[in-house]
N, C-alpha and C positions, 0 to 999 in steps of 0.2 A: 181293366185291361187297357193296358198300351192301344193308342189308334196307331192306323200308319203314317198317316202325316207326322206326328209327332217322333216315330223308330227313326224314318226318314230324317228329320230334324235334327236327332241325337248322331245318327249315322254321319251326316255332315258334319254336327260340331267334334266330333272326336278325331274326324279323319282329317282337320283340318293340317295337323302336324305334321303327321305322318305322310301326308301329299305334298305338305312343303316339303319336307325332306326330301322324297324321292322326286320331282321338281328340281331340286338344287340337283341331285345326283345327275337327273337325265341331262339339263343345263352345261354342267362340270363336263362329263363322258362327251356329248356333242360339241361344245367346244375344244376340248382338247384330243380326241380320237375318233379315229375313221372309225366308227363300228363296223365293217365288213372285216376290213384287215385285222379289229382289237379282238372281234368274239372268233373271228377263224384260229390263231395264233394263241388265244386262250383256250380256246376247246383242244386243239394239240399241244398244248403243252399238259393242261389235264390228264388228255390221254397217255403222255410220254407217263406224268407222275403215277399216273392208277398203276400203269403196269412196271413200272421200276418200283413202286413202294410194296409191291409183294413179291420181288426178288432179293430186296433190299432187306423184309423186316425178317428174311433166315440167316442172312451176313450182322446186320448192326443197322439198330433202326434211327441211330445218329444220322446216317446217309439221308434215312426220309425226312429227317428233320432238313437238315443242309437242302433239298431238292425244295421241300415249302419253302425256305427262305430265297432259294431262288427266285420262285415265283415274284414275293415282293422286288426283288432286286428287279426284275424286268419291269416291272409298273414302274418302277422309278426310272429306269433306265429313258423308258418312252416320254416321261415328263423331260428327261433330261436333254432327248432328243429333241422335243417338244419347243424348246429353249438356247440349243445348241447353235449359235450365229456363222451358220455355212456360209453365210456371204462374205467371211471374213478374208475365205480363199481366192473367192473374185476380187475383192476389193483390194487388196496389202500385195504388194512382190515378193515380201518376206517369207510367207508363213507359210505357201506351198512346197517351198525347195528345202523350209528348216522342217516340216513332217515330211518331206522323204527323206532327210537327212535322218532324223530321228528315228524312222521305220528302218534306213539301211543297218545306223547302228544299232536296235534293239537284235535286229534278226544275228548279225555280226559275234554279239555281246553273248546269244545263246550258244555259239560255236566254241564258246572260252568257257563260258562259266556256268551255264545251264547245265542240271543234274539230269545224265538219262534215266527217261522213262518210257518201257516198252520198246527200245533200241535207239531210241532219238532222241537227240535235245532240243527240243521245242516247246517247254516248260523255264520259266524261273520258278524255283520250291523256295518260299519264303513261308519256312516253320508249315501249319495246315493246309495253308493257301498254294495253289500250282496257278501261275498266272500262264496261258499262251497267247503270245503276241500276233501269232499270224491272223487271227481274224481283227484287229486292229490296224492292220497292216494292210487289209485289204478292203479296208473303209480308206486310210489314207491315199491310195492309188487310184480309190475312183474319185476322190476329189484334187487330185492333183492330174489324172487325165481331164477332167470336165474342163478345170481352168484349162489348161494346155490349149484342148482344143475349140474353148472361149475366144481365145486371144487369137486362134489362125482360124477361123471359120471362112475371111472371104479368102484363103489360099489354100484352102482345103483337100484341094483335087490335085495340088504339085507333092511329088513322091517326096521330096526333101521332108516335109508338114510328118512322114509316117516315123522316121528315122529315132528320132530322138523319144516318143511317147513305146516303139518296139524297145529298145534299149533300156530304158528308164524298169521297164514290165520286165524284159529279161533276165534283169540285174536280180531282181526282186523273187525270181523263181528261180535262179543260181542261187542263192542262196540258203534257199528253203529247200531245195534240194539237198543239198550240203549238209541237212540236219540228221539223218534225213525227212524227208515230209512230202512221200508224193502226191499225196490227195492235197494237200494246202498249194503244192506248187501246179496243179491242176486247175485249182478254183482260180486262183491270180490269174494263170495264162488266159481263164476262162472268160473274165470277167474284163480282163484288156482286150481281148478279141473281139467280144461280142460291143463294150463301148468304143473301141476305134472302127467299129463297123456303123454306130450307129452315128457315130458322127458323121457320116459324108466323104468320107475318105473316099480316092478312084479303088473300087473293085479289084481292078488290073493290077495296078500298081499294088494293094495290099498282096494280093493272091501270088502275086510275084516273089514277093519276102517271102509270104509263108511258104514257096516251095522248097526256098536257100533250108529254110528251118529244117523244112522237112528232111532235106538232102542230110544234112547236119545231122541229124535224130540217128537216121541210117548210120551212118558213119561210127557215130558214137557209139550205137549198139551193138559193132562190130569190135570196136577196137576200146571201149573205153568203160563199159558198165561190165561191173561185177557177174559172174554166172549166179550168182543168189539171188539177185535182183531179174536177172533174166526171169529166172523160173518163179520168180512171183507176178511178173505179167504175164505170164501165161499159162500158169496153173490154172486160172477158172476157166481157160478151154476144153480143160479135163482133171476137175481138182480132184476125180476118183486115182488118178494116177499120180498125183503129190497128198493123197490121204493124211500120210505122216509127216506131212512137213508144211510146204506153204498151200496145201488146198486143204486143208482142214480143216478152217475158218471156214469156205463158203459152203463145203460141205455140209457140214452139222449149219449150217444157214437155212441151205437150202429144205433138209429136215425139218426145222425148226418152220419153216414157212407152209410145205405141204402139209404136217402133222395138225395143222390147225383147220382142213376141210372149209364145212361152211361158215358156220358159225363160231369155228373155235374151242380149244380145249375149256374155257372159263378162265377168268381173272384169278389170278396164283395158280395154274394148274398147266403151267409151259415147263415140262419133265427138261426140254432140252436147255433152255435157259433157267429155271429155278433145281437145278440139278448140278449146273457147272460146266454143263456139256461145248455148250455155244460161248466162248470167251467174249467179253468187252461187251456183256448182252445189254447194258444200262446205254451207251453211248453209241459205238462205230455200228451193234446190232441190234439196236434196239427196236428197228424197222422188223428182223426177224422176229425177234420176241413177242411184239404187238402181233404181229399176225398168228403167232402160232394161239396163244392165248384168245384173240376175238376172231380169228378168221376171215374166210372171202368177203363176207358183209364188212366187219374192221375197218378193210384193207379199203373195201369202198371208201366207204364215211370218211377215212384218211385221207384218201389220195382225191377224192374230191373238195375237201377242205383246204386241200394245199394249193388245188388248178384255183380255187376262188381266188383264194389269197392274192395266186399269180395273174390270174384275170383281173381284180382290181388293181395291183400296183401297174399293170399292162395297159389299165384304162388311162391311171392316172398321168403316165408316161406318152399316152397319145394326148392327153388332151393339155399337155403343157407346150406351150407356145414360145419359154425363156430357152434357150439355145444351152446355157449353164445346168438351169435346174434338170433341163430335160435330162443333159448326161449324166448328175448325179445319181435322177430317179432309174436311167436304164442302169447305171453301175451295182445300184441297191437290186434292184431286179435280178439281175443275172447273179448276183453275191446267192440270195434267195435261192434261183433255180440250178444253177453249180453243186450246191448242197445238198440239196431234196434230188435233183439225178443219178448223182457219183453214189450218193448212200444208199439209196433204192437200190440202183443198179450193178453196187457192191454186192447188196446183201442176197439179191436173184440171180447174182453169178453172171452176170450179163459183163461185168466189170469188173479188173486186177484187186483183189482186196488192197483198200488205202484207208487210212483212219481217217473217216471225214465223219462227222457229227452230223445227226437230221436235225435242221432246225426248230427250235421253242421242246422236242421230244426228249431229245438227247440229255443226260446225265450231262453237268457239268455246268460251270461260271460265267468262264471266256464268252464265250461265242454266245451265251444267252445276256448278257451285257449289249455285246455287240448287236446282236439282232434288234434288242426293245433302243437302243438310238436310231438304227437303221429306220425302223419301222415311225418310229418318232418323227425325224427328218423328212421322209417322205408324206408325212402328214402335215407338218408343218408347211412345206411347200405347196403341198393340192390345196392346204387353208388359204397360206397368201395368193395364192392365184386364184381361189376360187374355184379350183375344179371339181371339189367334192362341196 
């Protein structure tokens, strides 16, 4: 009979390999990701995959194929992030005003030659591949506001310093409008607001603009926007009474969210979205569809994983001290929170139905590209500072 010193012995000699390995892993994963931000963003994206791959394998289970591949596309994306030389916008004069240049014309380029989909051009369709630029466009804007307002930090407080960073952002949401895309030209406004506010701007002076804007909006919505568009911002004040038309969506939304109680109907067992009831249930509703499937508890574990997420990139954003990184990390932040609000508060009726994607959950390429750089950058920065 075996003693135990000796099991002990053997126990050591065989787990020697196997603990390097997982050593090098834990090494690898510490070096190159926050694990707060890597396992909250993987656990929802999970979650998005569990419940899209049993909507998905009654349509075509290529789809759940395409969704794992996504997956890896994001680990990479984050290495790429990981890697990505941000400094290059503070350092060069060039290369900020040539990617707004580039952002103008992509957005420009979809108004000529992009194929509609869903009523908008805000796709290039190249053969399988639907590329949409807007979440690319709106990495580019928060790094060419950080520079902007790099370069006038000690003139900060003079109203001339707001002029040209409101204009630059407006350009950029005229246009994406134009596609149409009002949830993409929401997130932009969103995402310019909240980084030209954390910059240091006078209050006054902003709040002053934003009234001209607001005057403006009025105006416009009198004389200048379509009655179809009317009644789609204001159908979720009563989409019982656009049923047949534009509140239909958050209708069967809202179905789709109650129907799920506490715990939810079970995993493939969402009648409203694996039925066809709930349209776009993979991407714009797929915040409805998770809940109607895992329910109130879900819906916790969800939206608790999200506050983390936004709790640590919020940690990491106080505790950076470079005037630069700080506005790229608050630009990445609010990119983040723009997203995970307008979509929640689409899919609970709280908000105009707009096609905005939840982030790491949502069906699709674009924006889960974009996110694993996001995520990447902003880890990359908390490493060279040190904050994490």
């Amino acid at each position: 009979m075996i003693s135990i010193n000796k099991y002990i012995l053997l126990l050591k000699q065989y787990a020697v390999v196997p603990s390097a390995i997982v050593g090098l892993i834990y090494n690898f994963l510490k070096e190159y990701f926050d694990g707060v931000l890597f396992l909250s963003a993987v656990t929802l994206f999970l979650f998005g995959f569990i419940t899209n791959s049993t909507l998905f394998f009654t349509d075509s289970s290529t789809l759940v194929i395409k969704h794992g591949v996504f997956f890896f596309v994001f680990l990479l994306t984050i290495m790429l992030g990981r890697v990505f030389p941000h400094n290059i916008f503070r350092q060069s004069n060039l290369v900020s005003p040539l990617a707004y240049t580039l952002a103008c014309v992509a957005l420009v380029s979809l108004l000529f030659f992009a194929t509609p989909l869903n009523g908008a051009r805000g796709w290039f369709v190249l053969g399988p591949i639907a590329i949409q630029p807007i979440d690319m466009v709106a990495l580019t804007l928060i790094f060419v506001l950080a520079r902007y307002f790099m370069l006038r930090h000690v003139y900060i407080k003079r109203i001339q310093v707001l002029i040209p960073p409101l204009c630059m952002s407006l350009f950029l949401v005229l246009l994406v409008l134009l596609q149409p895309d009002l949830g993409g030209a929401v997130v932009l406004l969103g995402i310019a607001i909240i980084v030209i506010i954390y910059s240091g701007v006078s209050l006054k002076h902003f709040f002053s603009l934003v009234s001209i804007g607001i005057v403006t909006a009025v105006i416009l919505w009198h004389t200048g926007l379509p009655a179809y568009q009317k009644e789609r911002l204001v159908a979720f004040l009563d989409p019982y009474t656009y049923i047949d038309s534009t509140g239909y969506n958050t209708y069967q939304s809202l179905i789709a969210i109650g129907s799920g109680g506490l715990f939810g109907k079970g995993i493939g067992e969402g009648d409203q979205s694996k039925l066809g009831f709930l349209p776009f249930h993979e991407s714009d509703f797929i915040f409805a569809s998770f809940s109607e499937e895992w329910g109130f508890i879900g819906v916790l574990l969800c939206l608790s994983l999200f506050f983390i997420f936004l709790l640590r990139l919020g940690i990491i954003v106080y505790k950076s001290s470079n005037t630069y990184d700080a506005l790229i990390l608050i630009g990445i932040w609010a990119y983040f929170f723009m997203h995970i609000f307008i979509h929640i508060g689409v899919n609970i009726g709280w908000l105009p139905v707009t096609g905005i994607t939840l982030p790491f959950m949502s069906y699709g390429g674009s924006h889960i590209v974009v996110e694993g750089i996001a995520i990447g950058i902003a880890t990359r920065i908390a490493k060279s500072e040190r904050l994490i």
